[in-house]
C-alpha positions in Angstrom: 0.0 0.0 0.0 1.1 3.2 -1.1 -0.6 5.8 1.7 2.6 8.3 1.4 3.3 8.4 -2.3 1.3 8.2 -5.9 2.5 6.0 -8.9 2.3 6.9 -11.7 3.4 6.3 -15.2 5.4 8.3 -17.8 5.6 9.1 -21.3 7.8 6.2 -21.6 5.7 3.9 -19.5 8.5 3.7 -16.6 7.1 4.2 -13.1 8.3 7.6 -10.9 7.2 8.3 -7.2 5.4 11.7 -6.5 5.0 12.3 -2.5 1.9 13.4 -1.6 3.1 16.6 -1.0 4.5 16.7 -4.6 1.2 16.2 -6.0 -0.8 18.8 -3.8 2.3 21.2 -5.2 1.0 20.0 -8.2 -2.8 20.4 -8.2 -2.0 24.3 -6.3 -0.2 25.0 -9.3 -2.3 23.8 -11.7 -5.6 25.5 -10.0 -3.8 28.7 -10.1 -2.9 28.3 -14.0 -6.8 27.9 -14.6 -7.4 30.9 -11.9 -9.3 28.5 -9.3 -9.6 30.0 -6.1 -10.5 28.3 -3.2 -12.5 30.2 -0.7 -14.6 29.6 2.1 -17.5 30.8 -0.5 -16.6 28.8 -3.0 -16.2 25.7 -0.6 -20.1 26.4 1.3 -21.3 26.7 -3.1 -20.1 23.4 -3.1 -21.5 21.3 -0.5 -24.5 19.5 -1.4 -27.7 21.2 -0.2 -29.3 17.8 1.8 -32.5 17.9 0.0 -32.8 14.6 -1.5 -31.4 13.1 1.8 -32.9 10.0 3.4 -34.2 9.9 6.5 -31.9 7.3 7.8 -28.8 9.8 6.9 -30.2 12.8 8.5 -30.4 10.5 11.2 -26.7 9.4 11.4 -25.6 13.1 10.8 -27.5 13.9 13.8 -25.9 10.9 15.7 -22.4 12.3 14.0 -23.1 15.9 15.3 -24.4 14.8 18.7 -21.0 12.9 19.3 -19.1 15.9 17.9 -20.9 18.4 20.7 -20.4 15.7 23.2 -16.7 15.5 23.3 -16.5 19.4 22.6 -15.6 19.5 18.5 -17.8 22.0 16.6 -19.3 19.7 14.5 -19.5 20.2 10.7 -22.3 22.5 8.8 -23.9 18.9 7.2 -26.9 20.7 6.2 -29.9 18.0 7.3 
């Protein structure tokens, strides 16, 4: 298992290491060349709304959130 590092393959087919840090380098760069930015606004546009949510998972959020409060994490904005 490869939890540190990517594999991937080159032009030549050989196979190179990227950490994971390498590849989030990466990605940054590669949002900036397209003129992504990440905000707190554009994260919340995001998020999925919850409306076509079952019961049972609003119910387990709830659970999740409960558990959060309980041990004194602010839990997540899960929108249920």
């Amino acid at each position: 298992m490869m939890s540190k590092a990517i594999q991937a393959g080159d032009a030549k087919g050989a196979k190179m290491i990227a950490t994971l840090l390498e590849h989030l380098a990466r990605i940054r760069a590669r949002k900036v060349e397209l003129g992504i930015v990440d905000s707190p606004e554009r994260t919340e546009a995001m998020r999925n709304s919850g409306l076509r949510r079952t019961a049972r998972k609003r119910a387990a959020l709830a659970r999740i959130d409960e558990r959060a409060l309980a041990v004194g994490v602010v839990p997540l904005n899960s929108r249920f």
